[in-house]
C-alpha positions as CSV (number, residue, x, y, z in Angstrom):
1,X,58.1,-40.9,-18.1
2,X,54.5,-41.1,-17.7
3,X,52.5,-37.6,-18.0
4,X,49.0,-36.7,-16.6
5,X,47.3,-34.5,-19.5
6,X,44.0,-32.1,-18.3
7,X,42.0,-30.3,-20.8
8,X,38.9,-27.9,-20.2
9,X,36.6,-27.5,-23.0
10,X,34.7,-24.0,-21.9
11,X,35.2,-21.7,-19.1
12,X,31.9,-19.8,-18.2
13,X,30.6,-17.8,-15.5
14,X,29.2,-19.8,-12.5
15,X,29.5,-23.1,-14.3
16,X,32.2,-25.1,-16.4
17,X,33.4,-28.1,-17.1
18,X,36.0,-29.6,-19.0
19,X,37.7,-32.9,-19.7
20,X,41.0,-34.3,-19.6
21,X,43.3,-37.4,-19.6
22,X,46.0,-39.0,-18.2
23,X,48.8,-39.7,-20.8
24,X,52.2,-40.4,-21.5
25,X,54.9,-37.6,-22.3
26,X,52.7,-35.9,-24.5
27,X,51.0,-32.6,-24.5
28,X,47.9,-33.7,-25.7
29,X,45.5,-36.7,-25.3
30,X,42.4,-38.1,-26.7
31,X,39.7,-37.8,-24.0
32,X,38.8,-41.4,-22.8
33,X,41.5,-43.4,-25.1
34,X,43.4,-46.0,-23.1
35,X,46.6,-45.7,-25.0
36,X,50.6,-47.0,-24.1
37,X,53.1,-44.3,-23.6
38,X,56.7,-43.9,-23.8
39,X,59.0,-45.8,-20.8
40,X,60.5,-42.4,-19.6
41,X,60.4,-42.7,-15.4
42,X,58.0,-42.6,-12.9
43,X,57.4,-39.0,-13.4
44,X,53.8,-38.0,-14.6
45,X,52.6,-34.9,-16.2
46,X,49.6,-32.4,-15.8
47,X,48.2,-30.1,-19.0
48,X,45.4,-27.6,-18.8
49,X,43.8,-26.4,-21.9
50,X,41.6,-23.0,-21.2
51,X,38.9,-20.8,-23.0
52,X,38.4,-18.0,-21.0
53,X,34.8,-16.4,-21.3
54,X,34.5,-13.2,-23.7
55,X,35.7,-10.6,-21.5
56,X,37.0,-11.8,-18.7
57,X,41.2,-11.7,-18.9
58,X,43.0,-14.5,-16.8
59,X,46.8,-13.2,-16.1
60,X,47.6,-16.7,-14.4
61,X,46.6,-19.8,-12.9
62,X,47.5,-21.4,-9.3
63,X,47.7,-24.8,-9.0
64,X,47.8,-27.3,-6.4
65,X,48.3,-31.4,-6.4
66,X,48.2,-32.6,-3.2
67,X,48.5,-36.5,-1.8
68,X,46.0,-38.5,-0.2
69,X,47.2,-37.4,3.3
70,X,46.6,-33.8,2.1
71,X,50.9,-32.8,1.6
72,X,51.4,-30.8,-1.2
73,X,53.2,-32.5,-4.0
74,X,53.3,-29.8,-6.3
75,X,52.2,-25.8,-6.6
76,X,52.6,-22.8,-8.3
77,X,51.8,-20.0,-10.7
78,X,51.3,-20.3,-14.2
79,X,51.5,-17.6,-16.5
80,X,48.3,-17.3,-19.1
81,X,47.7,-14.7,-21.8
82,X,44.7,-13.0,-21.5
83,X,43.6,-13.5,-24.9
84,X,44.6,-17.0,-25.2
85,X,41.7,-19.5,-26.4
86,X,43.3,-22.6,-25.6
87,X,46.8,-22.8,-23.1
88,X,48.0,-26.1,-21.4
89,X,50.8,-26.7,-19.2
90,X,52.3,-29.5,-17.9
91,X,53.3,-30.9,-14.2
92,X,56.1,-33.6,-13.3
93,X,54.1,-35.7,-10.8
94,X,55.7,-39.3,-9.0
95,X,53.9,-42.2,-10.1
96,X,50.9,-42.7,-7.0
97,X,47.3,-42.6,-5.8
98,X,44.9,-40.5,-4.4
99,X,45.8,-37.4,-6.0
100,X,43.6,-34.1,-6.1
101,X,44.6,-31.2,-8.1
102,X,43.4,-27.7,-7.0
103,X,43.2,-24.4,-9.3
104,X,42.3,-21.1,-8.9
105,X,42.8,-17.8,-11.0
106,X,41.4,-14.6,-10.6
107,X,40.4,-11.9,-13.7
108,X,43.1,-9.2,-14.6
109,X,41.0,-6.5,-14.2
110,X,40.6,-5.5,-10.6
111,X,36.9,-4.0,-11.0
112,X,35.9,-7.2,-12.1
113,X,36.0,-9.3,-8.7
114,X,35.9,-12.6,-10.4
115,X,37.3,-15.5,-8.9
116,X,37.5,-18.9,-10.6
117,X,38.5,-21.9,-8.8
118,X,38.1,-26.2,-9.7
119,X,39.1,-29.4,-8.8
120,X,39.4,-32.8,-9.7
121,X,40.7,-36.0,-7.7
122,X,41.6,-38.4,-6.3
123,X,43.3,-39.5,-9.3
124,X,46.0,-42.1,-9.9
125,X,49.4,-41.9,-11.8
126,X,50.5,-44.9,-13.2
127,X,53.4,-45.7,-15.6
128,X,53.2,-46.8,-19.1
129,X,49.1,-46.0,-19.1
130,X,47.0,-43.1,-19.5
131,X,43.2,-42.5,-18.0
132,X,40.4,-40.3,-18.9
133,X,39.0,-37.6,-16.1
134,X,36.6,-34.5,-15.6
135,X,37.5,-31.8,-14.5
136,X,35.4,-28.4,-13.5
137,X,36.6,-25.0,-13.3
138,X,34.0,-22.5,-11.7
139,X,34.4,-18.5,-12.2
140,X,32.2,-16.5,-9.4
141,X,31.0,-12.6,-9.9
142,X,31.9,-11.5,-6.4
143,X,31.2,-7.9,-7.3
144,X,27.4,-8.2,-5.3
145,X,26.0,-10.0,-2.6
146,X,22.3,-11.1,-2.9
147,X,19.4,-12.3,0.0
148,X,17.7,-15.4,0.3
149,X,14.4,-14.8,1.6
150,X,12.2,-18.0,3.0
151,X,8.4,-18.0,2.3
152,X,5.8,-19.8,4.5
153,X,2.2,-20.9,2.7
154,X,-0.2,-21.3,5.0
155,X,-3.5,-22.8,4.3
156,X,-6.8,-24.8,5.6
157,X,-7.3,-25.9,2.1
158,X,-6.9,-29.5,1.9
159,X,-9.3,-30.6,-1.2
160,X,-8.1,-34.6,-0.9
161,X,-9.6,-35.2,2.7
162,X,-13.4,-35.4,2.8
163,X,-15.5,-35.7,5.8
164,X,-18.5,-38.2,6.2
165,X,-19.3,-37.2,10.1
166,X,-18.8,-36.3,13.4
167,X,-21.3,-37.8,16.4
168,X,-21.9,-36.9,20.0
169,X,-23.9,-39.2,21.9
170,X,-25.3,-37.6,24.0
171,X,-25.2,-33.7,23.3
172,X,-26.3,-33.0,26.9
173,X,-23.9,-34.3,30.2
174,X,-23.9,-34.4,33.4
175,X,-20.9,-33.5,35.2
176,X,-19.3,-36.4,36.0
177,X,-20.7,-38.3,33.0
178,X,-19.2,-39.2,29.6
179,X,-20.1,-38.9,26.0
180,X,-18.8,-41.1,23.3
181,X,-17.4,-38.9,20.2
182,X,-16.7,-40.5,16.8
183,X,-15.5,-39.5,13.3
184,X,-15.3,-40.5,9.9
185,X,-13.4,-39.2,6.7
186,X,-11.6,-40.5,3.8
187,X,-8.9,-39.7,1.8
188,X,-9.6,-39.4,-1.8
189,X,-6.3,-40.7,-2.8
190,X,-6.3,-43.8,0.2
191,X,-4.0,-42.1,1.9
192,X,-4.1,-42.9,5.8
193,X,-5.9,-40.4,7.9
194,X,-5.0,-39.8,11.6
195,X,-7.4,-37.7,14.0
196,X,-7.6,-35.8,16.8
197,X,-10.2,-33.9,19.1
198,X,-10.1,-30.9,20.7
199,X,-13.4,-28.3,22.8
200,X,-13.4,-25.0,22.4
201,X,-12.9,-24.5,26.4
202,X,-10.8,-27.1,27.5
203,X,-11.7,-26.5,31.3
204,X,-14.9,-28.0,30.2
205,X,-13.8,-31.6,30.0
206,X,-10.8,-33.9,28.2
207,X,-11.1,-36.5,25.7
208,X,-9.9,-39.9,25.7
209,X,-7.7,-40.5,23.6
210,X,-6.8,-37.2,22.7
211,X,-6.3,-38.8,18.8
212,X,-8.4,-41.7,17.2
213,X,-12.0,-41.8,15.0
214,X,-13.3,-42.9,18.3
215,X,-12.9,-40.9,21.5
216,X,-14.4,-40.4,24.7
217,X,-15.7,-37.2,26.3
218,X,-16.1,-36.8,30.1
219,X,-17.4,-33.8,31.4
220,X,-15.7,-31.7,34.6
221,X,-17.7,-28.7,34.6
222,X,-20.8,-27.2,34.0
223,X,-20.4,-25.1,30.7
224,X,-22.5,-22.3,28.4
225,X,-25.0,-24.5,26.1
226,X,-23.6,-26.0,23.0
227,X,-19.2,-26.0,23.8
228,X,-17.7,-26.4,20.0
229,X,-16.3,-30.1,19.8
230,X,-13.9,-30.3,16.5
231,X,-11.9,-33.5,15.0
232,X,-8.9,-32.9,12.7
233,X,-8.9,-35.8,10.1
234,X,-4.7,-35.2,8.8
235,X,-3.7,-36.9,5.8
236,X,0.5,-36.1,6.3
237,X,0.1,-33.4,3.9
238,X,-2.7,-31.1,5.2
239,X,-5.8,-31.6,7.9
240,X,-9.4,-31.0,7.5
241,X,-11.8,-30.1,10.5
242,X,-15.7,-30.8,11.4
243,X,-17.4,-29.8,14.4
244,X,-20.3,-30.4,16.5
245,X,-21.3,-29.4,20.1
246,X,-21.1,-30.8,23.9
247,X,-23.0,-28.9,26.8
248,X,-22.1,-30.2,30.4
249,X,-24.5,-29.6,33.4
250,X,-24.9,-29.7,36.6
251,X,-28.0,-32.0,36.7
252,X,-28.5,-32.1,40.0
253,X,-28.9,-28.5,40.2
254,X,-32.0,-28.5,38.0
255,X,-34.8,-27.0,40.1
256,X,-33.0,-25.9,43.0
257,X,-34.2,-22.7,42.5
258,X,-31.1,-20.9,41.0
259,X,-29.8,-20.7,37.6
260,X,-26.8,-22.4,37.4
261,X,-24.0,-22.4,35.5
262,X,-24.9,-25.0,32.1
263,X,-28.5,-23.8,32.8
264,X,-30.6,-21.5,30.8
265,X,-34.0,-21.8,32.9
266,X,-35.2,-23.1,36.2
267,X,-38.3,-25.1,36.8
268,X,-38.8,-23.5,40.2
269,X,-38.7,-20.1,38.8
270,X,-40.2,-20.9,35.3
271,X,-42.7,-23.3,34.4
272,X,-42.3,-23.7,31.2
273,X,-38.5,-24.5,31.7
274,X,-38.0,-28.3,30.5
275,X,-36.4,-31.1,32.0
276,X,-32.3,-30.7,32.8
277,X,-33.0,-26.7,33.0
278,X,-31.9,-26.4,29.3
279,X,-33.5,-24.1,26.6
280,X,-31.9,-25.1,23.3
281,X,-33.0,-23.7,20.4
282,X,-34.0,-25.8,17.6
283,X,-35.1,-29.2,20.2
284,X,-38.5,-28.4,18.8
285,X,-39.7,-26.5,21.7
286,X,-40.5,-23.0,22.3
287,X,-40.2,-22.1,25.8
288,X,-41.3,-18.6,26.4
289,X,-40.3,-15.9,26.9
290,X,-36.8,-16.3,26.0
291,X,-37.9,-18.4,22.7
292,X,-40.9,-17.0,20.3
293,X,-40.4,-20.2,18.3
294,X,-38.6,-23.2,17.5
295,X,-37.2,-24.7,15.5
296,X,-35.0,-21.6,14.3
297,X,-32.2,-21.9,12.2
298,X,-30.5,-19.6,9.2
299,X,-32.8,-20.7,6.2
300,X,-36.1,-20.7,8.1
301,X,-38.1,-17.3,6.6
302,X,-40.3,-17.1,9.8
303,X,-38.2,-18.5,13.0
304,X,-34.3,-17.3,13.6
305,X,-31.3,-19.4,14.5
306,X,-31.7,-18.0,17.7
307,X,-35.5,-19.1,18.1
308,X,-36.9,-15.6,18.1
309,X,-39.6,-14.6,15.4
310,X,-38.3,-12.5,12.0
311,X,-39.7,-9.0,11.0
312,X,-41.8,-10.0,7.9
313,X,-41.7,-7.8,4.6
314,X,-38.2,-6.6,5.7
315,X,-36.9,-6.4,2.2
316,X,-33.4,-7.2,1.6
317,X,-32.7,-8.9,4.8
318,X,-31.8,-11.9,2.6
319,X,-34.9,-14.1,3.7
320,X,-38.3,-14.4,1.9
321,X,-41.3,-14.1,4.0
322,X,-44.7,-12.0,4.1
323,X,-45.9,-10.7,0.9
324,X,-42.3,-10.7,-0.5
325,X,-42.0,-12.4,-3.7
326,X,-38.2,-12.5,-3.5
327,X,-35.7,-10.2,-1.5
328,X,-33.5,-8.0,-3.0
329,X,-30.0,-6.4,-1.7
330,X,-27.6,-4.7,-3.4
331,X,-24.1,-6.0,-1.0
332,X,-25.9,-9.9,-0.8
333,X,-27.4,-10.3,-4.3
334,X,-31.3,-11.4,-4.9
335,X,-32.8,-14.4,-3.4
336,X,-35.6,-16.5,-5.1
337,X,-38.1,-19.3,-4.4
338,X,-37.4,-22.7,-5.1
339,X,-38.1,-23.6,-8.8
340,X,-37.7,-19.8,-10.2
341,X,-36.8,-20.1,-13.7
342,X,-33.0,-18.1,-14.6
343,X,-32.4,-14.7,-16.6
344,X,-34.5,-12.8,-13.7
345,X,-33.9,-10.1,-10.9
346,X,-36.2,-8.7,-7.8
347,X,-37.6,-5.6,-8.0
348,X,-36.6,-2.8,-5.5
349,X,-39.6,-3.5,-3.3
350,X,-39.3,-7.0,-3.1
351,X,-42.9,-7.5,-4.3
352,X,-42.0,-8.9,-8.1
353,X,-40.2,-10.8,-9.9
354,X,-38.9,-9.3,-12.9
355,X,-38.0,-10.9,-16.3
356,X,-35.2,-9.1,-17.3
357,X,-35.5,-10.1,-21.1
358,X,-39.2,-10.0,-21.2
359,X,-40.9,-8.2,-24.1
360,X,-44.0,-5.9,-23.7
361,X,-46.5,-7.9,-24.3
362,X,-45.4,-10.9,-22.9
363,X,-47.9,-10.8,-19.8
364,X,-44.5,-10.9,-17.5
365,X,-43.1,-7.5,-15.8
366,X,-39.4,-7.3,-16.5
367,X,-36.8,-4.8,-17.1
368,X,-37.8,-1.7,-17.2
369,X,-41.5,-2.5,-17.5
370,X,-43.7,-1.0,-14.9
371,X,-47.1,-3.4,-15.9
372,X,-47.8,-5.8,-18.6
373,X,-51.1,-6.6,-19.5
374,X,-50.7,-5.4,-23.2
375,X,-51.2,-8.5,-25.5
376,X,-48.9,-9.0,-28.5
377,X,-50.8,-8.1,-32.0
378,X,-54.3,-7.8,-30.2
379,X,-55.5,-4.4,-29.7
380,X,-59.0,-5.8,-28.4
381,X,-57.6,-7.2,-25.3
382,X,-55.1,-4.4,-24.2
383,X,-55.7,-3.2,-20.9
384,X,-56.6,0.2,-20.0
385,X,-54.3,0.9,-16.7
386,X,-51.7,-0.4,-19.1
387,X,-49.8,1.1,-22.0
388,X,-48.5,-0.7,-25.2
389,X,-45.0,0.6,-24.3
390,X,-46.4,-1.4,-20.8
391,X,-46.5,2.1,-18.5
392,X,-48.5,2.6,-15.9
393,X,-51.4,4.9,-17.4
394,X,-54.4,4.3,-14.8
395,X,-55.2,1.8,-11.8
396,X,-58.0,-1.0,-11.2
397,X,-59.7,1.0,-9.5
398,X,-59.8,3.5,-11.9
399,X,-60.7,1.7,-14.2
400,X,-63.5,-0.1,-12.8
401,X,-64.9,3.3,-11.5
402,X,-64.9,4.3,-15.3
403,X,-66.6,0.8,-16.6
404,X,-69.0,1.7,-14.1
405,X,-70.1,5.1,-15.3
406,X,-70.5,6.6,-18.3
407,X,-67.1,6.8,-19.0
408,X,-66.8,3.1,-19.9
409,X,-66.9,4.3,-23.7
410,X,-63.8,6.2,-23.2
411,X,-61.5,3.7,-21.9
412,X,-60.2,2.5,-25.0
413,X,-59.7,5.8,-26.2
414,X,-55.7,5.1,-26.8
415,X,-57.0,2.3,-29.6
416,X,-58.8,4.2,-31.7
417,X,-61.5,1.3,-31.9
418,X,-64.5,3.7,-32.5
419,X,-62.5,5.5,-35.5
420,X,-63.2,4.0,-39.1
421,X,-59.7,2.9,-39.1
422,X,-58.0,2.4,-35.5
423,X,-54.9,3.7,-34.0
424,X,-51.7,2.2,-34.9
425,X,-48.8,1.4,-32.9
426,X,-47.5,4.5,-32.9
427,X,-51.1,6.9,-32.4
428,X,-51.4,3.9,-29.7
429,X,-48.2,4.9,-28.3
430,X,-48.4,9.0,-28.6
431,X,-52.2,8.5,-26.9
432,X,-50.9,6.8,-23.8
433,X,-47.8,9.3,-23.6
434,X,-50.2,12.4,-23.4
435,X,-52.1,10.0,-20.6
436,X,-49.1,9.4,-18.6
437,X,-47.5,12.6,-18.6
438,X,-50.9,14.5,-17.4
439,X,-51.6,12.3,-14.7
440,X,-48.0,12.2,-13.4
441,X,-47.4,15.8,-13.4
442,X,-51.2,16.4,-12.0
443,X,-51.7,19.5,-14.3
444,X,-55.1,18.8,-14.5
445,X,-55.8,18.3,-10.7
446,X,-57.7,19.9,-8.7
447,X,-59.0,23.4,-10.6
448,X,-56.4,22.2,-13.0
449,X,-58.1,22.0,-16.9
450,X,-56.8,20.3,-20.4
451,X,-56.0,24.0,-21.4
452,X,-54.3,24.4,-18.7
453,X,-52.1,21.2,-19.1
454,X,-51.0,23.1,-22.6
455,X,-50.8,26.7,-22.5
456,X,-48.9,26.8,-18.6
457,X,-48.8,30.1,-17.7
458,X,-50.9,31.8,-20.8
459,X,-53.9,31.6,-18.6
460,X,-56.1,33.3,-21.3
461,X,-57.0,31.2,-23.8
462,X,-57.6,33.7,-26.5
463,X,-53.7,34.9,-26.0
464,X,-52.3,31.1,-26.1
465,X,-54.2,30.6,-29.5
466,X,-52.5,33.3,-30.8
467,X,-49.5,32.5,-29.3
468,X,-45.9,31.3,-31.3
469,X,-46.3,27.4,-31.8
470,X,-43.1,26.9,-30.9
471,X,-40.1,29.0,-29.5
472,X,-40.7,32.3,-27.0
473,X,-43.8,33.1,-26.1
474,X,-45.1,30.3,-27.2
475,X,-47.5,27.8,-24.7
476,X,-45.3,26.2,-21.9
477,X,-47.8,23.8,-20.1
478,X,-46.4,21.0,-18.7
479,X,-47.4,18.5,-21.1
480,X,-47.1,21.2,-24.3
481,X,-44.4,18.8,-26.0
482,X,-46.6,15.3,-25.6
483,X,-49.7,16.7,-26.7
484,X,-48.7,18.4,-30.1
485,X,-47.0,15.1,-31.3
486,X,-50.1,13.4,-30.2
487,X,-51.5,16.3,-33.0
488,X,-50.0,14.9,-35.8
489,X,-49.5,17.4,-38.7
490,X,-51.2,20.3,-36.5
491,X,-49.4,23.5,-36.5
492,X,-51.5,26.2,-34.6
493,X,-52.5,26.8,-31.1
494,X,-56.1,27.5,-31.8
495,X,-56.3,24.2,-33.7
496,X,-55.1,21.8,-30.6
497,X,-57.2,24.1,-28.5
498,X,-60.3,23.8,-30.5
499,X,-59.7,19.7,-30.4
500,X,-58.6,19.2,-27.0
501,X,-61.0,16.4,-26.7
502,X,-61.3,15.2,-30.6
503,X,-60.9,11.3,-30.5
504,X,-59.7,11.8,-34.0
505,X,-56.0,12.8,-32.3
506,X,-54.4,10.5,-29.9
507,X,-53.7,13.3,-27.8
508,X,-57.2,14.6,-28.5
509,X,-58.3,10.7,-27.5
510,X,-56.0,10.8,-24.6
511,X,-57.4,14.1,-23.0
512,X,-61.1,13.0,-24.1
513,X,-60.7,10.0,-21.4
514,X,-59.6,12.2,-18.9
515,X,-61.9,14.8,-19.1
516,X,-64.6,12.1,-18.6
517,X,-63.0,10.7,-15.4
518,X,-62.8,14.4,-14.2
519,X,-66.6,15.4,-15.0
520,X,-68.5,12.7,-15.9
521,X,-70.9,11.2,-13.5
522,X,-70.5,14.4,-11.6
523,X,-66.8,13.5,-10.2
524,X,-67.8,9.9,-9.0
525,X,-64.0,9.1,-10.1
526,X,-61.8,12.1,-8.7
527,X,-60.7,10.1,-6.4
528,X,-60.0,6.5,-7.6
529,X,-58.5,8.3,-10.8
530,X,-56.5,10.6,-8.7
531,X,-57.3,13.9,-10.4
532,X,-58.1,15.6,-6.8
533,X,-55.4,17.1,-5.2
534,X,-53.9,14.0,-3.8
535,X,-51.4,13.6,-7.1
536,X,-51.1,10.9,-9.3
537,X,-51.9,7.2,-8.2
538,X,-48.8,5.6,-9.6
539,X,-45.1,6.6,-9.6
């Protein structure tokens, strides 16, 4: 009797698969062995062995063996333990070919909606021998469905496929007339490029052929100056474009009088209007009045693309031109000259370029510098519109109005050069504060006085010198704060009152170059110095 033995190593969800042979009467096999068995008959015999997966219960098996013409041989039920780990069975089959066995099996538990189902042929039963076969038994959670959703990537990027060029010869038809087009691209990777051509109005005119790196262009109809042209290089996997222009016109139109379609001008009615009645901005020409210049295009700080003249000094427009130094925009980012060194940024106005990590000292306006003509460890060449914390404290033409006068022994009050033993650093720095905060909140314009600049609203002088020093009632001038630290170790109104102008003091040094500016030379300097009532001469 010859027996078909089938055994399935591990039963898992979705996938499984299992091996088993074909043996003699036997209910178990090695897989693969060829191996004699025992002269019984012609009958043949089937074994399953089964490891259900951890919690899924399999009441029975249905089987199938049908012949190569599809009749059913042999089917039926077979009882299975849930728990079992490892079951076989057997099948009496006639010795033949083409074979295919079918099973199916479903889990106990009706809230499971599992379904298992495998099959393996065609196999052969033979007698006296025994052959090796695979076979897979598939289990299928049923309980939900699921969707397949499809995803379309679209994209121009197509990094492989570089273009050299794309020519028109000429840019300018006649109706009628043709121009010869060609391309040329390459594909990074030698991959074969194919091409094709295409105008932005196709009423316009047709190309010939339609695909190729070499067409031809015949204009139909007159059309609006410069028609977009564009040739698709493809490489099979994406396509690259490159474009150019085309205007068709109606030569023989030119000076008739009218302006006709393709025509921007007429020599009849302008003068000025060149040859094929055809303004095109950026042939060199500037026809007036529709073009204030030429050439124009997008990088050109003077002429536009569209030949007419740009506003100068209009800062952040994102072109430098007038007395801009750079242009500045908040949306667009700044824009510098050619050759401008990194690490800077363009100030508000447009009028500097500012060194963002520049030092005081340095001789180069940056951050939040508002000057720099301090010199590092000199105090003999610090300038006197500058301070050494490189504020604005004066103007040129302050200055040179007080180098003028008698006031040029004054200007270097804030360094202390005259005393025995000069200001340092920080006198330097409390001088120039007591400056700065005077002129910018113009206490002392006009009828304004140093006294007035520290007592406020104490207008008698004996009352703010025996005013508090500090705290109510004390003096509240606008510049009360800057000018007792520029006192150092000076606790008393009357004191700072009695030395508003003592060059000893930085603030005393401070207010001693003022007061010259405001009286000396009988008021030659009110007015470059800015102590009228105009208010103060910088920000």
């Amino acid at each position: 009797m010859k027996s078909l033995v089938g055994k399935l190593g591990v039963l898992v969800l979705l996938a499984a698969a299992s091996s088993a042979v074909v043996a003699g009467c036997s209910s178990s096999a090695v897989p693969g062995a060829e191996q004699k068995a025992a002269k019984e008959g012609s009958q043949g015999e089937v074994t399953l062995g089964l490891l259900p997966v951890t919690g899924v219960a399999l009441n029975s098996v249905h089987y199938t063996v049908v012949n190569a013409t599809g009749g059913v041989v042999s089917e039926g039920d077979l009882p299975t333990p849930g728990d079992a780990k490892d079951i076989s069975f057997g099948l009496s089959l006639p010795v033949g070919s083409g074979y295919t066995i079918a099973l199916s099996a479903a889990s106990a538990d009706p809230n499971d909606n599992i379904t298992c189902g495998g099959s393996y042929g065609p196999f052969n039963v033979l007698a006296n021998t025994s052959a090796a076969f695979t076979l897979t038994l598939t289990c299928h959670d049923d309980t939900s469905g699921q969707t397949v959703g499809n995803i379309g990537v679209q994209t121009d990027a197509c990094p492989r496929v570089s273009f050299d060029y794309i020519v028109a010869t000429p840019a300018t038809v006649a109706v009628g007339k043709t121009a010869a087009v060609a391309a040329k691209a390459h594909d990074l990777d030698g991959k074969v490029l194919t091409y094709s051509w295409k105008i932005a109005n196709p009423s316009v005119g047709t190309f010939s052929p339609v695909t190729g790196a070499v067409s031809t262009f015949a204009c139909q109809n007159p059309s609006t100056p410069n028609q977009v042209v564009t040739v698709t290089a493809d490489n099979g996997e994406c396509k690259k474009s490159l474009t150019t222009t085309i205007s068709c016109k109606n030569i023989d139109a030119c000076g008739n009088g009218v302006v006709d379609p393709g025509e921007t001008c007429d020599q009849v009615l302008d003068p000025n209007c060149p040859a094929g009645c055809f303004i095109e901005c950026g042939d060199g020409l500037a026809v007036a009045p529709i073009e204030q210049c030429d050439p124009g295009s997008a990088t050109n700080p003077i002429c536009t693309e569209t030949c007419q003249l740009r506003p100068l000094n209009v800062c952040g427009d994102g072109f430098i031109n007038g007395t801009e130094a750079c242009d500045h925009s908040a949306t667009n980012g700044d824009k510098f000259p050619a050759g401008t060194p990194p690490g800077v940024i363009c100030s508000a106005d447009c009028r500097a370029i500012i060194n963002v990590d520049s030092p005081c000292g340095d001789g180069i306006v940056g951050g939040v510098e508002e000057c720099d003509d301090w010199t590092i460890g000199s105090q003999s060449s610090a300038s006197p519109k500058c301070s050494n914390t490189c504020q604005k404290v004066s103007t040129q033409a302050c200055v040179d109005c007080e180098n003028a006068g008698d006031c040029f022994e004054t200007v270097d009050n804030c360094l202390g050069l005259g005393l025995a033993t000069p200001f340092n650093l920080t006198q330097q720095t409390q001088c120039f504060t007591v400056m700065r905060c005077i002129e910018q909140s113009n206490c002392l314009d006009g009828t304004g006085s140093l006294g007035s600049c520290y007592c406020g609203s104490i207008t008698d002088t004996a009352a703010c010198s025996a005013a508090p020093f500090t705290g109510p009632g004390s003096p509240d001038g606008k510049c009360v704060k800057e000018i007792q630290a520029g006192f150092p170790g000076v606790t008393s109104n009357s004191a700072i009152l009695g030395g508003l102008t003592a060059n000893g003091f930085p603030a005393g040094a401070a207010m001693g170059r003022l007061n010259c500016q405001k009286i000396a030379n009988k008021s030659a300097c009110l007015s470059a110095c800015g102590l009228n009532a105009g208010g103060p001469v910088f920000p």
